[in-house]
PyMOL Python script that loads the backbone (N, CA, C, O; Angstrom):
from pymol import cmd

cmd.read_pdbstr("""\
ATOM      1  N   UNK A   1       2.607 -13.470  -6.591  1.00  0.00           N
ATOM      2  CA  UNK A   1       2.307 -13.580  -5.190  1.00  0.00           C
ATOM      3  C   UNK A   1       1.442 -12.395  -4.797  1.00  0.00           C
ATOM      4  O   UNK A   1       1.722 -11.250  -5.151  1.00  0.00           O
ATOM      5  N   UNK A   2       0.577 -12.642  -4.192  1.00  0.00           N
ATOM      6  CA  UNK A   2      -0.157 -11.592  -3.262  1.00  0.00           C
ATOM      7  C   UNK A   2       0.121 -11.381  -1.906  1.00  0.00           C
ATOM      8  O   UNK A   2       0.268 -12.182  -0.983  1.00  0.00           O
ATOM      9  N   UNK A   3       0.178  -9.882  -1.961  1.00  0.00           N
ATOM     10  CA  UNK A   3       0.737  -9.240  -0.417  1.00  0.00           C
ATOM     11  C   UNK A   3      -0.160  -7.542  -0.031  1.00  0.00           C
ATOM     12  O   UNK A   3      -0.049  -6.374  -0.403  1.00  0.00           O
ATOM     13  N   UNK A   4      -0.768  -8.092   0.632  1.00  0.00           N
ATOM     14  CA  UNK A   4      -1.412  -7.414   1.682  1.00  0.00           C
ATOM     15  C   UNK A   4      -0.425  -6.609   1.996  1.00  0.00           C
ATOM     16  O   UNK A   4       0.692  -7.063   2.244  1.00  0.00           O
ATOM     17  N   UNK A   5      -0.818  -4.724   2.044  1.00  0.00           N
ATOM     18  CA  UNK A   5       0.178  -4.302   2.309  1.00  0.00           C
ATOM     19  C   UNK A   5      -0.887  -2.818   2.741  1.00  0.00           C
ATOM     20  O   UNK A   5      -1.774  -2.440   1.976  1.00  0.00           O
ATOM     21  N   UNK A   6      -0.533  -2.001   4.321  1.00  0.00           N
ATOM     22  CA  UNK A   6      -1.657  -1.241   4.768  1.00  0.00           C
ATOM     23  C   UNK A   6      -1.297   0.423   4.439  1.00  0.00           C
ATOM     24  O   UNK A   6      -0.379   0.948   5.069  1.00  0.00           O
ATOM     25  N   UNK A   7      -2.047   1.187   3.452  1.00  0.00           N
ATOM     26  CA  UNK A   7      -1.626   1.996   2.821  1.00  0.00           C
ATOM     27  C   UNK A   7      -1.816   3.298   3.726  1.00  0.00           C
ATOM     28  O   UNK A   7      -3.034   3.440   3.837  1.00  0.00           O
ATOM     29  N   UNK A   8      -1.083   4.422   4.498  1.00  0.00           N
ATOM     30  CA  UNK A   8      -1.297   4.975   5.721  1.00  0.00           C
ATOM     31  C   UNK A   8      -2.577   6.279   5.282  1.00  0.00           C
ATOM     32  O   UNK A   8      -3.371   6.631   6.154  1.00  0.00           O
ATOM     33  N   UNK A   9      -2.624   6.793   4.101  1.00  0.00           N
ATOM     34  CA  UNK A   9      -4.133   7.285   4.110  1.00  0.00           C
ATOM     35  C   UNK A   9      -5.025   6.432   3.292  1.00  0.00           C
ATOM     36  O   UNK A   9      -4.700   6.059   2.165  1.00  0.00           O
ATOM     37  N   UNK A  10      -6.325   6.074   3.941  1.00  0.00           N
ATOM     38  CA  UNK A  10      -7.493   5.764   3.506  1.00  0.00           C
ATOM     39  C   UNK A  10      -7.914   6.273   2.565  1.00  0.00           C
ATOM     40  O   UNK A  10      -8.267   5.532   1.647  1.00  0.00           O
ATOM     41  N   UNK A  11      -8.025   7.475   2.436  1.00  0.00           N
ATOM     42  CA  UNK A  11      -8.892   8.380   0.993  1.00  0.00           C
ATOM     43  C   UNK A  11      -8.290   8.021   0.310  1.00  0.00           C
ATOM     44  O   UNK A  11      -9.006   7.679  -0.632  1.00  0.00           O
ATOM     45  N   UNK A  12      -6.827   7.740  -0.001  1.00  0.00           N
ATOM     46  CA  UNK A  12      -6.122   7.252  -1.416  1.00  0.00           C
ATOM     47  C   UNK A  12      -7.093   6.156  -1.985  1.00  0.00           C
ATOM     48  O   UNK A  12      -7.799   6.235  -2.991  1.00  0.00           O
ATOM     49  N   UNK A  13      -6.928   4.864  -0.888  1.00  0.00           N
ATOM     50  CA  UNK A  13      -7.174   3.714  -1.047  1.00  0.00           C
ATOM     51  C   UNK A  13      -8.497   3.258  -1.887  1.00  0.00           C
ATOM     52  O   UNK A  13      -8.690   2.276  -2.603  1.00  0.00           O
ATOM     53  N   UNK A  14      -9.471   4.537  -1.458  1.00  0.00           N
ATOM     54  CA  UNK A  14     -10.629   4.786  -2.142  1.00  0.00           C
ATOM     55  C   UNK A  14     -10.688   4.950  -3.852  1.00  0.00           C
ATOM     56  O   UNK A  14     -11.445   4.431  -4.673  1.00  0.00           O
ATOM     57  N   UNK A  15      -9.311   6.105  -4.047  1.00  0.00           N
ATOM     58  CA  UNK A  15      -9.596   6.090  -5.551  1.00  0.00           C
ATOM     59  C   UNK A  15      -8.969   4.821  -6.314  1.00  0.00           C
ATOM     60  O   UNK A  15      -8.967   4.829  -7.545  1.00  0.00           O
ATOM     61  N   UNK A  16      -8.478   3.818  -5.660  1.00  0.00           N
ATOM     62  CA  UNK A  16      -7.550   2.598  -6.513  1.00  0.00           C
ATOM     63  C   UNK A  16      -9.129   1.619  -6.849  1.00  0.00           C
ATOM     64  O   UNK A  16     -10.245   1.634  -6.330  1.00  0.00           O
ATOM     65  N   UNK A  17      -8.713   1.095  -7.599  1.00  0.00           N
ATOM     66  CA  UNK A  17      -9.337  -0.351  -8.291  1.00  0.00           C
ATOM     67  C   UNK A  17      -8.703  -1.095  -8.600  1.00  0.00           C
ATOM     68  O   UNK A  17      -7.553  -0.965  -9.018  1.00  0.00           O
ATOM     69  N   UNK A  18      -9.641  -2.565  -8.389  1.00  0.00           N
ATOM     70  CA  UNK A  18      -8.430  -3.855  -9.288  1.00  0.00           C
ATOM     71  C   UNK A  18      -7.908  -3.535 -10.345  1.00  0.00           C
ATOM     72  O   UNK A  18      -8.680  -2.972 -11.120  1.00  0.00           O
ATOM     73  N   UNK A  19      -6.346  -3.745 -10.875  1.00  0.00           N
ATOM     74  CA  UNK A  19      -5.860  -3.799 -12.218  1.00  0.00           C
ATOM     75  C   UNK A  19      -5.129  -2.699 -12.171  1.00  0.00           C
ATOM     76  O   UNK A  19      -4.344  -2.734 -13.119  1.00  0.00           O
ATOM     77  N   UNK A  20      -4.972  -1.595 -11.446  1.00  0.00           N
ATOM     78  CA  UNK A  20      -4.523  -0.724 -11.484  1.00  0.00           C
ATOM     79  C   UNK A  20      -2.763  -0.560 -10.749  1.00  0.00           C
ATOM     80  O   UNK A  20      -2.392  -1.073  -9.693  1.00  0.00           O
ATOM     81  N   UNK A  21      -2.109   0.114 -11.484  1.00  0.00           N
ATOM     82  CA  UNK A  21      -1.078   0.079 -11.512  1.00  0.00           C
ATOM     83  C   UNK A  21      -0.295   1.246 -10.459  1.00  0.00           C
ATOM     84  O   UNK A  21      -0.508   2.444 -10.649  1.00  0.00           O
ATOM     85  N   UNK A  22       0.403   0.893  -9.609  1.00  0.00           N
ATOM     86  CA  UNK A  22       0.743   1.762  -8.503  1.00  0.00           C
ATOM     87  C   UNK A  22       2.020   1.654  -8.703  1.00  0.00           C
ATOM     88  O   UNK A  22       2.588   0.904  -9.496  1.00  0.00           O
ATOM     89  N   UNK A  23       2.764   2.895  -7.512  1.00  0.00           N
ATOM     90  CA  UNK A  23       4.368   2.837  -7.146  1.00  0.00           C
ATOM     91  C   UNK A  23       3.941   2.528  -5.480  1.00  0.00           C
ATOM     92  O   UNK A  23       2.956   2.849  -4.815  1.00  0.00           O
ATOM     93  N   UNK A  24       4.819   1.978  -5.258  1.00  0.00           N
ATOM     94  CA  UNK A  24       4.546   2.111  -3.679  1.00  0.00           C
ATOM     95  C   UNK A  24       5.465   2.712  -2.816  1.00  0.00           C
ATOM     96  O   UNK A  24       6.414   1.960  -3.034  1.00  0.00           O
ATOM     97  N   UNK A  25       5.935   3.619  -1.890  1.00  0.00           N
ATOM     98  CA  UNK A  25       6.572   4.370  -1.477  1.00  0.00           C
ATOM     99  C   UNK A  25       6.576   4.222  -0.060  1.00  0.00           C
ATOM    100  O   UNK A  25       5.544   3.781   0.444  1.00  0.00           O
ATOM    101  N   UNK A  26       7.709   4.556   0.813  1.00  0.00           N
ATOM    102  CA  UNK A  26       8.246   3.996   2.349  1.00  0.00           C
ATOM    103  C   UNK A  26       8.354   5.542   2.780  1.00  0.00           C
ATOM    104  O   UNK A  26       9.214   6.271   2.285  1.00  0.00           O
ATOM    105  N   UNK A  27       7.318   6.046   3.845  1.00  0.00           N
ATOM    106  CA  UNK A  27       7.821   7.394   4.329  1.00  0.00           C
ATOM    107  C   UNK A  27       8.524   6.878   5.807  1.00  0.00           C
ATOM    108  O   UNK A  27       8.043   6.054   6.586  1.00  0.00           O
ATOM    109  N   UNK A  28       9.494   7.439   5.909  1.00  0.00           N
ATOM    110  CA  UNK A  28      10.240   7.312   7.136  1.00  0.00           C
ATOM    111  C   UNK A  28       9.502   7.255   8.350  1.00  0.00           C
ATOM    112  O   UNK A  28       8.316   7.374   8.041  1.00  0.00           O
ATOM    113  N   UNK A  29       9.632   7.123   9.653  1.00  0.00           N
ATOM    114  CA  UNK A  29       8.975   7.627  10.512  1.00  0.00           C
ATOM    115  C   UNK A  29       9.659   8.861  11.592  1.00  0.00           C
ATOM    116  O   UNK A  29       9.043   9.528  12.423  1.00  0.00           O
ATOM    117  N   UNK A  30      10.908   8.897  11.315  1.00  0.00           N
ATOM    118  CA  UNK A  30      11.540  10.185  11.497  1.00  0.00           C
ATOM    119  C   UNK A  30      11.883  11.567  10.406  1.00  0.00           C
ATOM    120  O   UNK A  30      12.641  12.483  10.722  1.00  0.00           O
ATOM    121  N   UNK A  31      11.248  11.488   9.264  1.00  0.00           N
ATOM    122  CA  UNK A  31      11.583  12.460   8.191  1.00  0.00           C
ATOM    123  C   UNK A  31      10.508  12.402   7.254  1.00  0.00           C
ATOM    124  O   UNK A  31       9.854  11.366   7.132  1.00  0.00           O
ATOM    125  N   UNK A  32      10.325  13.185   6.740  1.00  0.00           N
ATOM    126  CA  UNK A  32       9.103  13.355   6.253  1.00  0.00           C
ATOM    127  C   UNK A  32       9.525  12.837   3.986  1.00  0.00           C
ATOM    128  O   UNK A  32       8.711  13.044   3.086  1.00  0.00           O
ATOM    129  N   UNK A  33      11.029  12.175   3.782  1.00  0.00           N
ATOM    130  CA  UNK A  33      11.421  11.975   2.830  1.00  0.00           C
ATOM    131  C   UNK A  33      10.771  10.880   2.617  1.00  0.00           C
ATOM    132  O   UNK A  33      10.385  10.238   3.593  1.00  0.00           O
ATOM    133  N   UNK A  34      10.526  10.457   1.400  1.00  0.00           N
ATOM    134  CA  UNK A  34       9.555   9.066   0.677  1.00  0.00           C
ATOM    135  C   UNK A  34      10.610   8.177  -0.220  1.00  0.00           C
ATOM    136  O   UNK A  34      11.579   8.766  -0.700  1.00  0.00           O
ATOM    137  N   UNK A  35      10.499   7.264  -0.371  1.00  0.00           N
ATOM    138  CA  UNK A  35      11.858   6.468  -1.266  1.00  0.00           C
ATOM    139  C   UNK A  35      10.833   5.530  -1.899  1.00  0.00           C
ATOM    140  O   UNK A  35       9.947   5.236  -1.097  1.00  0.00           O
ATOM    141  N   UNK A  36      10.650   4.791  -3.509  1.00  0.00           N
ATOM    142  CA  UNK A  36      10.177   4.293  -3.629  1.00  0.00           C
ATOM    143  C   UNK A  36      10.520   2.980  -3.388  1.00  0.00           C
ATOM    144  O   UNK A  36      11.682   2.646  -3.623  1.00  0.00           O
ATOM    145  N   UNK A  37       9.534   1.968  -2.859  1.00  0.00           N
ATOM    146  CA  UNK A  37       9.992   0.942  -2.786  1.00  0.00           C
ATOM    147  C   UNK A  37       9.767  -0.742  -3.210  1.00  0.00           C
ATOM    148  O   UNK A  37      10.125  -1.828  -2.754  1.00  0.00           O
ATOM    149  N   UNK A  38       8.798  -0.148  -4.576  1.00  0.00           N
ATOM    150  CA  UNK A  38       8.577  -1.377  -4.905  1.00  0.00           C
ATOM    151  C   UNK A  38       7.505  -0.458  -6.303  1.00  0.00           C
ATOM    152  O   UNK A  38       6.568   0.322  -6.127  1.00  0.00           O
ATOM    153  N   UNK A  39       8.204  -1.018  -7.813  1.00  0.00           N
ATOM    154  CA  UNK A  39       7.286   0.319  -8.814  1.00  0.00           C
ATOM    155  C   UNK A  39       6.571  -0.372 -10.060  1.00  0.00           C
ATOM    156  O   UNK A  39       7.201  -1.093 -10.834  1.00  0.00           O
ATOM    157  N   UNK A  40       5.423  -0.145 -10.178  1.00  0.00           N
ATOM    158  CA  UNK A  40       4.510  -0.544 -11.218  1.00  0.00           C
ATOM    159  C   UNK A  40       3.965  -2.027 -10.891  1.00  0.00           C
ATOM    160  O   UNK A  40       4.289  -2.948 -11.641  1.00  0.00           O
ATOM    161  N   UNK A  41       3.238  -2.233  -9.908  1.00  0.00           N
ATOM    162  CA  UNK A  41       2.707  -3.131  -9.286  1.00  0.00           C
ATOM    163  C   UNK A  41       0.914  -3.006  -9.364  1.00  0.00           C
ATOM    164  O   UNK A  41       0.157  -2.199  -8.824  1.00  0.00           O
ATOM    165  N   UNK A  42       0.728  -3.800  -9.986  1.00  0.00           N
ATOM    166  CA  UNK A  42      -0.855  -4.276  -9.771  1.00  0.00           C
ATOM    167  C   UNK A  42      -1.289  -4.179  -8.254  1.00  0.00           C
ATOM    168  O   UNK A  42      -0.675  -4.515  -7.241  1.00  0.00           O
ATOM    169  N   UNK A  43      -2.820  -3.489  -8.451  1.00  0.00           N
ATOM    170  CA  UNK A  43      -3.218  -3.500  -7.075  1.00  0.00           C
ATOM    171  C   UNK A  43      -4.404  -5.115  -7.641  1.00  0.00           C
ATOM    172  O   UNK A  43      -5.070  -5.230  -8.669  1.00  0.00           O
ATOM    173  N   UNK A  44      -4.294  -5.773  -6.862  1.00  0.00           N
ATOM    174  CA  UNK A  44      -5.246  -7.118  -6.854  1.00  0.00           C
ATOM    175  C   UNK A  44      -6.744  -6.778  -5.869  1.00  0.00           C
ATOM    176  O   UNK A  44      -7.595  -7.667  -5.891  1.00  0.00           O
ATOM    177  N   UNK A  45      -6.908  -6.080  -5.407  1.00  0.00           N
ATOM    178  CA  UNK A  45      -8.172  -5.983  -4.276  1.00  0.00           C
ATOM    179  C   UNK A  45      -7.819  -4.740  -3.725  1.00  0.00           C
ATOM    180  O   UNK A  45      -6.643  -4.375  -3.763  1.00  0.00           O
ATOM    181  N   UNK A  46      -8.878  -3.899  -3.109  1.00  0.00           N
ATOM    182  CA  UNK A  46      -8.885  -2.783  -2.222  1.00  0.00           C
ATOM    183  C   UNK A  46     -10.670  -3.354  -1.900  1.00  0.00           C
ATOM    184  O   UNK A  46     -11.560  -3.916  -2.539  1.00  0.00           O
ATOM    185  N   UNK A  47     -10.440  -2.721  -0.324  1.00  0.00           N
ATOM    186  CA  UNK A  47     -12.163  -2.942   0.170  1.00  0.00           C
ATOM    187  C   UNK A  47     -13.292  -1.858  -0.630  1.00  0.00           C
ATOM    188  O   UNK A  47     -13.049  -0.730  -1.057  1.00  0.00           O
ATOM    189  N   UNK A  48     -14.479  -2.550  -0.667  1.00  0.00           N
ATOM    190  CA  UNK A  48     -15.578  -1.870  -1.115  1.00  0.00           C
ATOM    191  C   UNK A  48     -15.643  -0.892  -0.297  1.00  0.00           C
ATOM    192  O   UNK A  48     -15.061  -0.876   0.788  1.00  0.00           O
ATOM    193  N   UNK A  49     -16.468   0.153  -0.810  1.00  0.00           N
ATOM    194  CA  UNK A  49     -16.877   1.909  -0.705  1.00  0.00           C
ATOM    195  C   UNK A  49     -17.318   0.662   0.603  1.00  0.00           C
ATOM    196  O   UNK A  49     -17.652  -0.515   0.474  1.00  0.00           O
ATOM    197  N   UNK A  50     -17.139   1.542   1.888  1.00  0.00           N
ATOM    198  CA  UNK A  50     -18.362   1.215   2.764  1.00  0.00           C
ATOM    199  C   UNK A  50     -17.731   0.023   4.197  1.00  0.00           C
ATOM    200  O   UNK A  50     -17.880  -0.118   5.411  1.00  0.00           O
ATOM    201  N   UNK A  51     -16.952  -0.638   2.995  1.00  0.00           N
ATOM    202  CA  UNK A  51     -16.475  -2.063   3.927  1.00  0.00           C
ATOM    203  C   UNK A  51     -15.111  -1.782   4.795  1.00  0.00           C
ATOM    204  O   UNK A  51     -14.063  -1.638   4.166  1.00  0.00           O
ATOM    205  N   UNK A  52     -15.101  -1.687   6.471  1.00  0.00           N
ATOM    206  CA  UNK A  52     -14.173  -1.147   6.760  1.00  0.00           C
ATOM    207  C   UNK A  52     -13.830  -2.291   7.795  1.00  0.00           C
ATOM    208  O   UNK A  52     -14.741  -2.775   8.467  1.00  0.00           O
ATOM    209  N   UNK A  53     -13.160  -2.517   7.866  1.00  0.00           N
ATOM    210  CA  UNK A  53     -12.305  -2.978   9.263  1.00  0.00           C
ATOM    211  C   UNK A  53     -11.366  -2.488  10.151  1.00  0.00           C
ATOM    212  O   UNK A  53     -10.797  -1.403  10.028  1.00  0.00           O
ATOM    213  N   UNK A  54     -11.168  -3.455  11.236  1.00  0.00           N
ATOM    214  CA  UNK A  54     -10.282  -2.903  12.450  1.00  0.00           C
ATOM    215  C   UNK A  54      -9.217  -2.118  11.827  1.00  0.00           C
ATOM    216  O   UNK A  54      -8.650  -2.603  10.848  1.00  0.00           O
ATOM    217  N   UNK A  55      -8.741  -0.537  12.430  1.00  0.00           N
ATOM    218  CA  UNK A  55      -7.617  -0.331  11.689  1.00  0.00           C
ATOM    219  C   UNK A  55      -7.747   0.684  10.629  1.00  0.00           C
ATOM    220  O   UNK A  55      -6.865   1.504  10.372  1.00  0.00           O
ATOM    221  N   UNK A  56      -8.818   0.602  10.057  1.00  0.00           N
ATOM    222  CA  UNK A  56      -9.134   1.522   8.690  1.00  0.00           C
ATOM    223  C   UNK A  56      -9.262   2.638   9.519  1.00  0.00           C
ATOM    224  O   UNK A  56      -9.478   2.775  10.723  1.00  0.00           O
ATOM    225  N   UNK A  57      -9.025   3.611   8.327  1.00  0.00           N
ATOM    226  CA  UNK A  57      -9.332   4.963   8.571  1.00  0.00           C
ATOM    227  C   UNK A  57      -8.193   5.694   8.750  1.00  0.00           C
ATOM    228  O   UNK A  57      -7.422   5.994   7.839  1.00  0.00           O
ATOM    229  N   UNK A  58      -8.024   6.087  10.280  1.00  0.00           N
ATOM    230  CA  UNK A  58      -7.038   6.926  11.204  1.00  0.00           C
ATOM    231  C   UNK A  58      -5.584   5.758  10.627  1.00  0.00           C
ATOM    232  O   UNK A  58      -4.710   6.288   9.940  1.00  0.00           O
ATOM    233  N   UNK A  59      -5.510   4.918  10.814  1.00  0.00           N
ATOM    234  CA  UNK A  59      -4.517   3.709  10.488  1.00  0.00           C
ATOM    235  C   UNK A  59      -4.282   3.605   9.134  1.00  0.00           C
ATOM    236  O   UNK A  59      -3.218   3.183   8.682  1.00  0.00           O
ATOM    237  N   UNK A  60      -5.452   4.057   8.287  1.00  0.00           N
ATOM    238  CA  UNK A  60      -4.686   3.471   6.677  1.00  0.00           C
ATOM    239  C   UNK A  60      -5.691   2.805   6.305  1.00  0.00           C
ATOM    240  O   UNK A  60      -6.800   2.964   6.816  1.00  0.00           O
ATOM    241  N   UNK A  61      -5.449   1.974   5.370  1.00  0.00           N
ATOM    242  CA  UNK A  61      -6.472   0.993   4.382  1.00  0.00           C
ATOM    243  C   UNK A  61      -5.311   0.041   4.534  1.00  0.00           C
ATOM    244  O   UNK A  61      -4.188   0.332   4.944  1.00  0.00           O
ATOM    245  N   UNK A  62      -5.789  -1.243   4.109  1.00  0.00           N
ATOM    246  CA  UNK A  62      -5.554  -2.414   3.569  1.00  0.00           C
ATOM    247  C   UNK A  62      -5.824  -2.686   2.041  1.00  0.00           C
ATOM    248  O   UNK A  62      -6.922  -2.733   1.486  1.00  0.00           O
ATOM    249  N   UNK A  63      -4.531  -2.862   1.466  1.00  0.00           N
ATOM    250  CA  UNK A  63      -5.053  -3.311  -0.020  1.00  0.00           C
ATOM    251  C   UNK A  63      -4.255  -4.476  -0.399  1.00  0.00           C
ATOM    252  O   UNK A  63      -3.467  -4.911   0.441  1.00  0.00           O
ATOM    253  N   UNK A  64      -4.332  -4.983  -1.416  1.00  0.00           N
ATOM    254  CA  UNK A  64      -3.722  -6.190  -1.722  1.00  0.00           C
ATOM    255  C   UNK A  64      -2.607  -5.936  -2.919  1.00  0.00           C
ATOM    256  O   UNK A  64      -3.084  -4.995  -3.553  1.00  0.00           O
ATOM    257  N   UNK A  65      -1.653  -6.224  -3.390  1.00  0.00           N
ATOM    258  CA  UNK A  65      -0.997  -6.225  -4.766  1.00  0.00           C
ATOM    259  C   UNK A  65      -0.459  -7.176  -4.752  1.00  0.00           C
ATOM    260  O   UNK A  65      -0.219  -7.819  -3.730  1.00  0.00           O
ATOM    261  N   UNK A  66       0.036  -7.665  -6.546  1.00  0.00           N
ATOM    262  CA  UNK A  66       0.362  -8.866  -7.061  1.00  0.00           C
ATOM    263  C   UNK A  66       2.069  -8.100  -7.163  1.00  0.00           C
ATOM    264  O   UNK A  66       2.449  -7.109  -7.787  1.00  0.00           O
ATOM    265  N   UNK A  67       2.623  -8.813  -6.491  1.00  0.00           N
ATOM    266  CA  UNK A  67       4.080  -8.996  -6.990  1.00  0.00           C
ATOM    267  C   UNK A  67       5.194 -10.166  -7.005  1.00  0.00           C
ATOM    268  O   UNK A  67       5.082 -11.316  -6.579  1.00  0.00           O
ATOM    269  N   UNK A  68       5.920  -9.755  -7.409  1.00  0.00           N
ATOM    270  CA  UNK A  68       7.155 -10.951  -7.432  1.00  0.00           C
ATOM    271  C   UNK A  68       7.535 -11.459  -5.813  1.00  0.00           C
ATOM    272  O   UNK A  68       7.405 -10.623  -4.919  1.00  0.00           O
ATOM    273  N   UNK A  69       7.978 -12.768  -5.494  1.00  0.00           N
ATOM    274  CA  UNK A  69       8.125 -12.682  -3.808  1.00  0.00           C
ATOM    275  C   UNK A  69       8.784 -11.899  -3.269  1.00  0.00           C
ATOM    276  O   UNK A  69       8.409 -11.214  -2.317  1.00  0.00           O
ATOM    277  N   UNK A  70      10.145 -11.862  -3.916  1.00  0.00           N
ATOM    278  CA  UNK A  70      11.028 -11.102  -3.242  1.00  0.00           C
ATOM    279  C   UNK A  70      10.848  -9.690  -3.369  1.00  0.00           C
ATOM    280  O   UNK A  70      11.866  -9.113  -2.988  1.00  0.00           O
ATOM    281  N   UNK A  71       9.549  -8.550  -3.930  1.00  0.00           N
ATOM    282  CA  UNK A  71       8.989  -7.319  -3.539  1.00  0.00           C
ATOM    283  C   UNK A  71       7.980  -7.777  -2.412  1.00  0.00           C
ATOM    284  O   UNK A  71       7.680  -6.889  -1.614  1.00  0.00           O
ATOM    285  N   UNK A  72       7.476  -8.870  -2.242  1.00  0.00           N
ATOM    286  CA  UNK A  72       6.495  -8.906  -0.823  1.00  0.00           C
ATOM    287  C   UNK A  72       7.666  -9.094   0.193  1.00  0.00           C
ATOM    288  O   UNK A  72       7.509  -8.789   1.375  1.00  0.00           O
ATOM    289  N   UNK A  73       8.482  -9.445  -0.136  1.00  0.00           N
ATOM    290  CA  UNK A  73       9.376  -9.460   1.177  1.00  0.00           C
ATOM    291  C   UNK A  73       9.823  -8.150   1.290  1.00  0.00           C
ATOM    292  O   UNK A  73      10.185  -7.923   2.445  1.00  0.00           O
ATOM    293  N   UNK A  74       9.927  -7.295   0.622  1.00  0.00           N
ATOM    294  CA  UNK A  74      10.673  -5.660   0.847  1.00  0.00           C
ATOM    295  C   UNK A  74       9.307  -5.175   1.310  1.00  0.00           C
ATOM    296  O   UNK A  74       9.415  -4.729   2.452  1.00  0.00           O
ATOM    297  N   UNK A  75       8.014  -5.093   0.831  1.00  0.00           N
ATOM    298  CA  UNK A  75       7.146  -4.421   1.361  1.00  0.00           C
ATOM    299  C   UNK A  75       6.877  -4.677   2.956  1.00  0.00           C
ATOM    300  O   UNK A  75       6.584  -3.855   3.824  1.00  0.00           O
ATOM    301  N   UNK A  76       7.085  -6.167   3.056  1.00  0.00           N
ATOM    302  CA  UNK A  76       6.543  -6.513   4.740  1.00  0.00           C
ATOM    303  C   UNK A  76       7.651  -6.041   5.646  1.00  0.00           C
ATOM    304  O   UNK A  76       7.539  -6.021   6.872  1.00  0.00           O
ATOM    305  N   UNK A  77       9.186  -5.500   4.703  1.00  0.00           N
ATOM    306  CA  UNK A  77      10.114  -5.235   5.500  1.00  0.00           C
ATOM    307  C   UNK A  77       9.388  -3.686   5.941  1.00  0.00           C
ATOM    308  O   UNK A  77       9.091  -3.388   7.098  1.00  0.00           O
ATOM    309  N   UNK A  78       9.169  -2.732   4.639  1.00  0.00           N
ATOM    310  CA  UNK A  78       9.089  -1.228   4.583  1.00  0.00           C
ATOM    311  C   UNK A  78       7.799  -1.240   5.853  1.00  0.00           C
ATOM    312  O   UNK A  78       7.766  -0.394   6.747  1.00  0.00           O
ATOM    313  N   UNK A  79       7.012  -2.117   5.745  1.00  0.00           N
ATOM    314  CA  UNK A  79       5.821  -2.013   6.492  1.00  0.00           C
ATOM    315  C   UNK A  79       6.259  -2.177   7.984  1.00  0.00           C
ATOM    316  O   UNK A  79       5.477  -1.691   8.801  1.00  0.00           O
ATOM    317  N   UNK A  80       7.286  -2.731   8.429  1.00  0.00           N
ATOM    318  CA  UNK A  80       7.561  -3.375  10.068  1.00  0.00           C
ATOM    319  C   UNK A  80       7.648  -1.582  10.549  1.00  0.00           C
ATOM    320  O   UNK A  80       7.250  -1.236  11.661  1.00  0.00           O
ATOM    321  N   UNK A  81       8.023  -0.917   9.885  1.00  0.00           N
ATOM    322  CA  UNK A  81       8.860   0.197  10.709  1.00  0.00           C
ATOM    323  C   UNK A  81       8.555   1.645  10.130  1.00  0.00           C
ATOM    324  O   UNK A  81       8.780   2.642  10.816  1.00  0.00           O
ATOM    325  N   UNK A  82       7.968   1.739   8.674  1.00  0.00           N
ATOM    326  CA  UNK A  82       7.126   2.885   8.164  1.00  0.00           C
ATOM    327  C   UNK A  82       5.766   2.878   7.855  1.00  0.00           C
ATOM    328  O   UNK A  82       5.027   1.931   8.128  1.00  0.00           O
ATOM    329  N   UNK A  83       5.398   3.928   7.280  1.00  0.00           N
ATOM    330  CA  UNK A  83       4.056   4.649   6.912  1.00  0.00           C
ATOM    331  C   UNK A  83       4.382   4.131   5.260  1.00  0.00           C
ATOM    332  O   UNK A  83       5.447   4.367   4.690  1.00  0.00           O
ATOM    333  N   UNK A  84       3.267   3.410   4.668  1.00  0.00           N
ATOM    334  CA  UNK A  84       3.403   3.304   2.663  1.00  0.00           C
ATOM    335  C   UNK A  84       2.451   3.706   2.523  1.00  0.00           C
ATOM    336  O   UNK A  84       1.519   3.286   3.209  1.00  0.00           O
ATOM    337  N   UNK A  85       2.211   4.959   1.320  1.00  0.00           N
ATOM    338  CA  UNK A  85       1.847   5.744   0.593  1.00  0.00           C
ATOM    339  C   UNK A  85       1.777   5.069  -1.067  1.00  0.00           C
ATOM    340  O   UNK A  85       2.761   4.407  -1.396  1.00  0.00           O
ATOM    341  N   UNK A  86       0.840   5.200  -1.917  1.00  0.00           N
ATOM    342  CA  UNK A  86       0.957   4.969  -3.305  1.00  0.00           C
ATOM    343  C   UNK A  86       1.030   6.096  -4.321  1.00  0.00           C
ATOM    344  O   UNK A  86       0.849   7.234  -3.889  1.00  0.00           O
ATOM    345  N   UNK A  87       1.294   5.913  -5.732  1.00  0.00           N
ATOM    346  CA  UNK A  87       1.137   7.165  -6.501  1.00  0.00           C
ATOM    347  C   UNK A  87       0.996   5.933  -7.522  1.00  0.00           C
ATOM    348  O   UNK A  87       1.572   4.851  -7.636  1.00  0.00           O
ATOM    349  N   UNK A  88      -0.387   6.817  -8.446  1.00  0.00           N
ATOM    350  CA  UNK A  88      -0.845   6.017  -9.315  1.00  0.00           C
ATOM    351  C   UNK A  88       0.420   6.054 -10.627  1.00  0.00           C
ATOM    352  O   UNK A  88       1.230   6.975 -10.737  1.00  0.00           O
ATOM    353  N   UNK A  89       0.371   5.076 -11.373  1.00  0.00           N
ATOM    354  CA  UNK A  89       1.537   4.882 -12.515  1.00  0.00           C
ATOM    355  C   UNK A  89       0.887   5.729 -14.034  1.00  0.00           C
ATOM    356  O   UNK A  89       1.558   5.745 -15.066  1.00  0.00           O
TER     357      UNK A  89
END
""", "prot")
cmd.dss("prot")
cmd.show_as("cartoon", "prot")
cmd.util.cbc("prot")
cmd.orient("prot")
């Protein structure tokens, strides 16, 4: 399954490419602690150098990853209410 998921700094988003293998991580929005929440996941798409939309930047990036459903359902949960951060694998 593919799930769109908005990564809260942009410059990261820059160094990922298709195929590449991430952790994805939930920073609180009251504490500055990180929990991982979904690990060794294909990134499927990130936007081209250049290509930005509503939202980018100050907001994060948009990228895409391939996972199992029930990790797109934990990510769209982590996403309702935190900031996700990646660290390459």
């Amino acid at each position: 399954m593919s799930a769109p998921i908005r990564i809260a700094d942009a410059a990261t988003v820059r160094l990922l490419s298709p195929g590449d293998c991430v952790d994805v991580l939930m920073i609180g929005s009251e504490d500055t602690s990180a929990r991982v929440v979904a690990s060794s996941v294909r990134v499927a798409h990130v936007p081209k150098s250049g290509d930005t939309g509503p939202g980018d930047g100050a907001d994060g990036a948009l990228i895409v990853v391939s996972v199992p459903r029930r990790t797109a359902t934990v990510l769209a949960g982590a996403a309702a209410d935190s900031r996700l951060a990646v660290t390459l694998c």
